[in-house]
C-alpha positions as CSV (number, residue, x, y, z in Angstrom):
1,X,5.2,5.9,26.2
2,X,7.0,4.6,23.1
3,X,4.8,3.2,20.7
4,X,7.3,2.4,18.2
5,X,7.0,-1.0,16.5
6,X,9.4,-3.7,15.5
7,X,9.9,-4.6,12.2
8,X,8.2,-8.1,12.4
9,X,5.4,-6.0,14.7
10,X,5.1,-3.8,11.9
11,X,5.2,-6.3,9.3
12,X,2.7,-8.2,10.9
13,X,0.2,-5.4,11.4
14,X,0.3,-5.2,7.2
15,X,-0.1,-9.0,6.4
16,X,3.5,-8.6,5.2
17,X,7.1,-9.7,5.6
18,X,9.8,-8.0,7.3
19,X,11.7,-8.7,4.2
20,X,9.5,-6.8,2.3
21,X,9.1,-3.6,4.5
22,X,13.4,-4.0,4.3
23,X,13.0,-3.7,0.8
24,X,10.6,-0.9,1.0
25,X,13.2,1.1,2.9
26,X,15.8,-0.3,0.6
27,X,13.9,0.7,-2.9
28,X,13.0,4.4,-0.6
29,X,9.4,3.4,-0.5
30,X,9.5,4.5,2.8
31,X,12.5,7.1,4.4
32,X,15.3,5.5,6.7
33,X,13.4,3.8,10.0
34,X,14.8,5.1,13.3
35,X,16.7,2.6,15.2
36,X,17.0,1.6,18.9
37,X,19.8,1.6,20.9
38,X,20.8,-2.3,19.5
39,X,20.2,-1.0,16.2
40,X,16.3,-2.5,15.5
41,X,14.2,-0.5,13.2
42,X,11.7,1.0,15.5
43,X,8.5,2.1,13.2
44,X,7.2,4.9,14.7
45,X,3.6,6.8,13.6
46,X,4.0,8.1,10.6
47,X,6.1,5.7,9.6
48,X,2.9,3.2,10.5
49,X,0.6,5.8,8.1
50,X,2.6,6.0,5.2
51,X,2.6,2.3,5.5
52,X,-0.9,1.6,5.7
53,X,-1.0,3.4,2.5
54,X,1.6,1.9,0.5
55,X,-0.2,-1.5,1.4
56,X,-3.3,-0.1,0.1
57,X,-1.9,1.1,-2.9
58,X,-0.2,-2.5,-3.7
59,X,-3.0,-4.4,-2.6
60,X,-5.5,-2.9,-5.3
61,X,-2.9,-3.4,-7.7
62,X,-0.4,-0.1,-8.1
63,X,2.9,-1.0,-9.5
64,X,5.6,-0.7,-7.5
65,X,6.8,2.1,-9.9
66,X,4.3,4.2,-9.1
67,X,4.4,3.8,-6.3
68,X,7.8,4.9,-6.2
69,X,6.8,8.2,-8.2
70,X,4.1,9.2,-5.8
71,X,6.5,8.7,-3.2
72,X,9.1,10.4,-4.8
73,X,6.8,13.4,-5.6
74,X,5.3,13.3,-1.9
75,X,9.2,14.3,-1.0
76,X,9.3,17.6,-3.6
77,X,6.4,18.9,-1.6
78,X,3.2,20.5,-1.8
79,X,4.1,21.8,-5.4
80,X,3.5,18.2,-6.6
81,X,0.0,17.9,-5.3
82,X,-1.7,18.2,-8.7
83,X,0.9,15.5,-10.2
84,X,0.2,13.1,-7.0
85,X,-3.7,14.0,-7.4
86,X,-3.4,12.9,-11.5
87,X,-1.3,9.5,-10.4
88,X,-3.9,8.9,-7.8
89,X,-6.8,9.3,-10.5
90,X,-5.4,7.1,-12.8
91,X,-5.1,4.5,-10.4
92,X,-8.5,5.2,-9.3
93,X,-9.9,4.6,-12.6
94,X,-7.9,1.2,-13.0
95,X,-9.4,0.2,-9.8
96,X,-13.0,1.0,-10.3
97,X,-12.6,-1.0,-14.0
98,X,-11.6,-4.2,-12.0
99,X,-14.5,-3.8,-9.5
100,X,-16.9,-3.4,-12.3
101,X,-14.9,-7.0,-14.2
102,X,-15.2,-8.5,-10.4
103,X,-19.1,-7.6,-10.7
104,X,-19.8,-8.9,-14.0
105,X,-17.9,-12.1,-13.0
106,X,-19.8,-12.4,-10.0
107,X,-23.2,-12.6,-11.4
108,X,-21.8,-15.0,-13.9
109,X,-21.2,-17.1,-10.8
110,X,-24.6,-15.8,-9.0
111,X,-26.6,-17.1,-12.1
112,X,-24.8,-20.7,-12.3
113,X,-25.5,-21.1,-8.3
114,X,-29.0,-20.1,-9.4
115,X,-29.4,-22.9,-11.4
116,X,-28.5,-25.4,-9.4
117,X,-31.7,-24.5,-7.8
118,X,-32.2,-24.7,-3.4
């Protein structure tokens, strides 16, 4: 059975555009896609999984540069681990600051609803 997906299947399963998973392939976010027989891009698991977590990264806010740097350091191999681990925990940090800014905004908002009273 051939799971593979389409580019717009794909692109749809990540809330984005086949444009942009072109230019994923294009800037070598992600490796060369397999093609069919009428030359499609046929996404195929892993494909899917690296992905998923390229949309994660850009969703909470990773430049597209380093995004490019982890990828580029996933290719060297097991002997970047520590480098990927340090990029990672940067961009951890990052996003933990802007959850604690979202929370502090939040009960600015909490407190104004308050008093408006029910």
């Amino acid at each position: 059975m051939n799971t593979a997906l389409t580019v717009s299947e794909a692109a749809a399963r990540f809330g984005l555009t086949a444009h942009t998973l072109r230019w994923y392939e294009q800037v070598g976010l992600v490796d060369p896609v397999p093609r069919d027989g009428a030359g499609r891009r046929r996404y195929a698991e892993a494909d899917l999984n690296r992905l998923a977590f390229l949309t994660r990264l850009r969703t909470t806010g990773m430049p597209v540069r380093e995004m490019l740097r982890y990828v580029e350091l996933a290719r060297l191999g097991s002997e970047t681990e520590a480098a990927r681990r340090a990029l990672l925990e940067a961009h951890r940090r990052r996003v933990l600051a802007r959850i604690a800014d979202l929370e502090a905004d939040l009960e600015v908002i909490d407190r104004k609803i308050a008093s408006y009273g029910s």
